[in-house]
C-alpha positions in Angstrom: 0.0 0.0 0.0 1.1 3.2 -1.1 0.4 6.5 0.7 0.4 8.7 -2.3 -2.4 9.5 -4.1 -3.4 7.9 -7.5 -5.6 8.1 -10.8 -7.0 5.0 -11.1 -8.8 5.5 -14.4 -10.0 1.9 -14.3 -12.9 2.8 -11.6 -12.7 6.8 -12.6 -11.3 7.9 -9.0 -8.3 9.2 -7.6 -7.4 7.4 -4.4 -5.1 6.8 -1.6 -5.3 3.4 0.0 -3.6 2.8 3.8 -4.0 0.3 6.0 -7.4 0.5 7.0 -9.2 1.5 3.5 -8.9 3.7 0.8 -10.0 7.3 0.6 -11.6 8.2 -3.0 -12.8 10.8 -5.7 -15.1 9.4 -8.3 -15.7 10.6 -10.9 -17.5 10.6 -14.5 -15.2 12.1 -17.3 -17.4 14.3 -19.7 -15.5 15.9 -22.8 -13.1 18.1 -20.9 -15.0 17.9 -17.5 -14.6 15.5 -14.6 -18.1 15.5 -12.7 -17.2 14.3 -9.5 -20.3 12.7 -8.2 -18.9 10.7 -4.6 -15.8 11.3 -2.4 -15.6 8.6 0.5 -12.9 8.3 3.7 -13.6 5.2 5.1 -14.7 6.2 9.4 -11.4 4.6 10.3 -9.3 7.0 8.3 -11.3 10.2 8.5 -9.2 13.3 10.4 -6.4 12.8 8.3 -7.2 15.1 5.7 -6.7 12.2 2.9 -10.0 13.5 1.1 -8.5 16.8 1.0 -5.1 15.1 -0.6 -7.0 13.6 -3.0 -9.0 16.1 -4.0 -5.8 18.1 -4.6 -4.4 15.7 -6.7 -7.1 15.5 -8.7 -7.1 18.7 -9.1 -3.8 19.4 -9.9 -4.1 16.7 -12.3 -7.0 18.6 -13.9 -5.5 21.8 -14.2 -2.6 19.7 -15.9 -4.8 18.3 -18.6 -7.1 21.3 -19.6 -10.2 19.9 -17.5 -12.8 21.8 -15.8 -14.9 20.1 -12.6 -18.0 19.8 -12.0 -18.7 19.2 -8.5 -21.7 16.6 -7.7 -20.6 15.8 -4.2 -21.4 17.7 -1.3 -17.2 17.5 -0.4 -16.1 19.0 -3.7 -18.5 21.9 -3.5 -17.2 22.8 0.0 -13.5 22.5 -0.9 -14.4 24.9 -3.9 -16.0 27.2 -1.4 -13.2 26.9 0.9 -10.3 27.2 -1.4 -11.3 30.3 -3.9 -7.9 30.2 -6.0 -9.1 26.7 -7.4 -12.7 28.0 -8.3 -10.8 28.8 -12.2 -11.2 24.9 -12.3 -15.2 24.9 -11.7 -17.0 24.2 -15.0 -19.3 26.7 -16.1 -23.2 25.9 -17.3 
């Protein structure tokens, strides 16, 4: 098990797996958008701040590649609204 985050486009998620479970961002890729409709922290893992890791990956990731998100999960529209500097990276309508 690795503690660095990773794409895993097989199941369209980002992920960090520990001992214990595996924190995730899934996703649904759309053109040039990733609507990200679940992130999960399994209750043994939460406190950590893995979701935030991932979610920073895939971010970074995004930003990397051209991609907008649109957020579908309650966790992805309250990073946006607590990290303004990525809100470039929200999709519009």
């Amino acid at each position: 098990m690795s503690s660095e985050v990773r794409h895993n486009v097989e199941q369209s998620r980002y992920e960090i797996e520990l001992e214990g479970g595996t924190a995730f961002s899934e996703y649904i890729r759309d053109g040039d958008r990733l609507i990200v409709v679940h992130t999960v922290t399994p209750p043994a893992l939460r406190g950590q701040g893995l979701a935030g890791r991932v979610v920073e990956a895939m971010l970074a990731d995004a930003r990397d590649k051209g991609l907008k998100i649109e957020p579908r999960c309650s966790y992805i529209t309250a990073y946006f609204e607590a990290h303004p500097e990525e809100r470039d990276l929200l999709a519009t309508s």
